[in-house]
DRENTI-120031 format. One record per residue (C-alpha): residue number from 1; residue in three letters; x negated, y, z. Coordinates in nm, 2 decimals. Each point is the difference from the previous one (the first is absolute). Example, Ala and Ser with C-alpha at 12.3 -4.5 7.8 and 13.67 -1.06 7.14 Angstrom:
residues 2
(1 "ala" (-1.23 -0.45 0.78)) (2 "ser" (-0.14 0.34 -0.07)) 
//
This chain:
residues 85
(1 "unk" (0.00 0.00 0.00)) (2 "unk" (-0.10 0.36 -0.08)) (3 "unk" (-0.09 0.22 0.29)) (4 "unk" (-0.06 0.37 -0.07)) (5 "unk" (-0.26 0.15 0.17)) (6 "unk" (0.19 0.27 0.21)) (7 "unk" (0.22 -0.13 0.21)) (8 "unk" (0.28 0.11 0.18)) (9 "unk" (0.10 -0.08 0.37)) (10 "unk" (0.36 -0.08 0.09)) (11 "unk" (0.13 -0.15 0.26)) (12 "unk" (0.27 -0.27 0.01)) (13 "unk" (0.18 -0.17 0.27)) (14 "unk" (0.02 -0.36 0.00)) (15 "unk" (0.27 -0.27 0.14)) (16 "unk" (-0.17 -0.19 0.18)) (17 "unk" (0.05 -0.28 -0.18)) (18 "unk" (-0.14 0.14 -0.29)) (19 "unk" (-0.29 0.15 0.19)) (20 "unk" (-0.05 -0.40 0.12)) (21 "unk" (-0.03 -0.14 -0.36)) (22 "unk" (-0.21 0.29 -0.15)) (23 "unk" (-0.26 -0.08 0.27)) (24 "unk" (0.05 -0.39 -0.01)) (25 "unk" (-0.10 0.09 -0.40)) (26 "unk" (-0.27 0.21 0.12)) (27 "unk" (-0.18 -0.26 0.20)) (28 "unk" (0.07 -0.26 -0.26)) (29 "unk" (-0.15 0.16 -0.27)) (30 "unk" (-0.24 0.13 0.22)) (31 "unk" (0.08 0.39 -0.15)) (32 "unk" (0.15 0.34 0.22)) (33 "unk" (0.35 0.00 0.07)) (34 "unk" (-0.02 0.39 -0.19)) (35 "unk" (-0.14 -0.21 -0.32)) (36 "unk" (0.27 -0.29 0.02)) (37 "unk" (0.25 0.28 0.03)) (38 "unk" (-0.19 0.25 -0.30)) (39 "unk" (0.06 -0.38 -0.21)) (40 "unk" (0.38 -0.11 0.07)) (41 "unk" (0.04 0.39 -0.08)) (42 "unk" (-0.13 -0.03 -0.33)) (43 "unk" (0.12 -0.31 -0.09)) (44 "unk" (0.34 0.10 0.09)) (45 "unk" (0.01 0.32 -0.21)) (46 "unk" (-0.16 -0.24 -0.29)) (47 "unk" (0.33 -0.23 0.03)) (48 "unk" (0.24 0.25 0.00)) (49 "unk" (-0.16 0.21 -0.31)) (50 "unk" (-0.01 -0.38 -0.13)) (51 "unk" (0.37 -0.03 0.08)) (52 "unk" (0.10 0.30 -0.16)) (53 "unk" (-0.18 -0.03 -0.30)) (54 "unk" (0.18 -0.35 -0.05)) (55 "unk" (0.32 0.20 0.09)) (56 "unk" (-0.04 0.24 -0.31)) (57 "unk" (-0.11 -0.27 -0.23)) (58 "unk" (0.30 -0.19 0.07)) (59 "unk" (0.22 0.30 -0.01)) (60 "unk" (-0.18 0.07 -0.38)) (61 "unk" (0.09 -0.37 -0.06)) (62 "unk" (0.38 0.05 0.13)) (63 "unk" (0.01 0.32 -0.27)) (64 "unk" (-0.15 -0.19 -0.31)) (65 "unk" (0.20 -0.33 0.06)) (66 "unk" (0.34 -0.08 -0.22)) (67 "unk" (0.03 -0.38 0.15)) (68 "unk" (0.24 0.04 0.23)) (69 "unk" (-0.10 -0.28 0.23)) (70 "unk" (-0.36 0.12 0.03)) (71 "unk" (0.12 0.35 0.09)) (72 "unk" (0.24 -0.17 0.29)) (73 "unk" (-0.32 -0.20 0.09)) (74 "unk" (-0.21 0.31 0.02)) (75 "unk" (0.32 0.20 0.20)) (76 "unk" (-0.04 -0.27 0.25)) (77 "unk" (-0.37 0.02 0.04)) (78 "unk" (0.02 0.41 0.05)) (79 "unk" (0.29 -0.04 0.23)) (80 "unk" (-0.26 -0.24 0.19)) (81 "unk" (-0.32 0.19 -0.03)) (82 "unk" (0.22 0.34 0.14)) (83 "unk" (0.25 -0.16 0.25)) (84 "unk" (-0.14 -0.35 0.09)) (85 "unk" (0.11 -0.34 -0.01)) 
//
């Protein structure tokens, strides 16, 4: 994962829960809690920029289909994607 090479300090309140696992992944893959967090962070804003470019390119696909049965497919799938199972 990128880094840049100012960074900026925020603070964040945990659950303690969540506090428990980011250091039980801390210790596991023997890295600071701060750098565990810095990665889920990133790779979370990676999936949802994934998620959305897949939302779009279905939406393009929705707009350029004529078989009616695909577009009810790909309905279903957006209605998923934006509302859940």
């Amino acid at each position: 994962m990128a880094t840049t090479k100012e960074s900026t300090r925020q603070s964040v309140s945990l659950p303690p829960r969540l506090a428990k696992r980011i250091k039980s992944l801390a210790k596991t893959e023997r890295r600071s809690a701060n750098r565990v967090l810095v990665d889920l962070i990133e790779t979370g804003l990676e999936s949802k920029e994934r998620e959305k470019e897949r939302f779009f390119a279905l939406a393009g696909r929705l707009a350029e289909s004529t078989d009616p049965q695909e577009r009810e497919r790909i309905k279903k799938e957006l209605a998923r994607m934006t509302f859940g199972e």
